[in-house]
C-alpha positions in Angstrom: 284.9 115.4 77.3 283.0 115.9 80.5 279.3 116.7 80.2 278.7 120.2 81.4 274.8 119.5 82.4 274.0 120.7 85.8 270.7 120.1 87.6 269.6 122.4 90.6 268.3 120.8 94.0 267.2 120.8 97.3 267.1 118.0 99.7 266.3 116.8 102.8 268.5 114.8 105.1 267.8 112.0 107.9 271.1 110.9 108.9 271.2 107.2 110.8 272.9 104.5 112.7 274.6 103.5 109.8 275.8 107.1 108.3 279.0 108.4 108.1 279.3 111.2 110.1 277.0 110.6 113.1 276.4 114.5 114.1 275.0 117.3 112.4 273.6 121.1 112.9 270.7 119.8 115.1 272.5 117.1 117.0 275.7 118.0 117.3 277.0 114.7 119.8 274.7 112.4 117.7 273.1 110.8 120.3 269.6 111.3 118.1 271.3 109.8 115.0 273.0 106.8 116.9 269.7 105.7 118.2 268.0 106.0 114.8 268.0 103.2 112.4 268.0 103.3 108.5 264.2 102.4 108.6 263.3 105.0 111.3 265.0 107.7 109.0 263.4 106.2 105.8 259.6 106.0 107.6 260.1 109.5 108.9 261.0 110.8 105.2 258.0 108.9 103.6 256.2 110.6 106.0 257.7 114.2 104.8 257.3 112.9 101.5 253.5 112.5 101.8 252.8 115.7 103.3 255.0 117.8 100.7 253.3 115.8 97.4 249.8 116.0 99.0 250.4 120.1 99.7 250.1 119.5 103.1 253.3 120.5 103.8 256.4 123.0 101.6 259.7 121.3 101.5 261.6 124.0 102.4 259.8 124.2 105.6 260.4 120.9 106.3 263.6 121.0 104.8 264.6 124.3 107.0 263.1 122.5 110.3 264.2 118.9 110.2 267.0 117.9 107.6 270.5 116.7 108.9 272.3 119.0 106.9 273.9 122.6 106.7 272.0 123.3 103.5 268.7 123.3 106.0 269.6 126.9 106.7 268.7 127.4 103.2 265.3 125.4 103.2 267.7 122.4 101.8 268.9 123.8 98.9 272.3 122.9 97.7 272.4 125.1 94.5 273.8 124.1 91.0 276.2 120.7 90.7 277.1 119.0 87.9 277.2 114.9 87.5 280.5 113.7 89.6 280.1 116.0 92.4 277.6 114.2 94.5 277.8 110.4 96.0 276.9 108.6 92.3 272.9 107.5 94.3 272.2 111.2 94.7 273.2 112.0 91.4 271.4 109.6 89.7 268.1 110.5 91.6 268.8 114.3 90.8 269.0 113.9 87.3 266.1 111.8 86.9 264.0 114.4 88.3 262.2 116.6 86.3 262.0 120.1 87.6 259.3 120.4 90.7 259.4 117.0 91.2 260.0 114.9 94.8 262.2 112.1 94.5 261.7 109.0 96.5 263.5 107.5 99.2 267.4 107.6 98.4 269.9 106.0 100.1 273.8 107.3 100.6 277.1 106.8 102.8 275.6 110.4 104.3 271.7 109.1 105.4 268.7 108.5 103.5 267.8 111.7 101.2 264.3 112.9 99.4 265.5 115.5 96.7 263.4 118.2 94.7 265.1 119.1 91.4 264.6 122.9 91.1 266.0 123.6 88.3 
């Protein structure tokens, strides 16, 4: 039977060269995403990273501001999910989290990802 454990997060998204879908909310023809590479995306999230764990910085306001995805509308959060509804990296990372914590640097078929478990 299929565990029932959920985890609740936020996230923030850089998408890349390499990603999937090469548009999102803030660039919807992808030129901006086309020209970034994996470790552009990844340097500018470390970068978010360090400001959010050092208080400089909320991640929902970076979240809101510069993450690839819809959810930004919602200072990244993509409410409850349950294990088998997110690409399995994702996953993982969320639900190795505890709650409050910043995950590091994870990579998916979507971009490269920081998550915050919030529940």
């Amino acid at each position: 039977m299929a565990s029932q454990e959920q985890v609740k997060a936020s996230h923030i998204l850089i998408k890349h060269e390499g990603s999937r879908r090469k548009a999102s909310w803030k660039d919807a023809d992808g030129r901006v995403i086309s020209a970034t590479t994996r470790e552009g995306a990844a340097a500018q999230l470390a970068d978010f990273r360090e400001k959010i764990v050092s208080g400089q910085a909320q991640f929902e306001d970076i979240a809101s501001r510069y993450s690839d995805c819809s959810s930004a509308k919602r200072g990244g959060d993509l409410g409850p999910f349950g294990r088998g509804q997110m690409q399995k990296p994702f996953e993982e990372a969320a639900f190795s989290l505890g709650v409050g914590e910043v995950s590091g640097i994870v990579d998916t078929d979507s971009g490269v990802h920081i998550i915050k478990r919030t529940g």
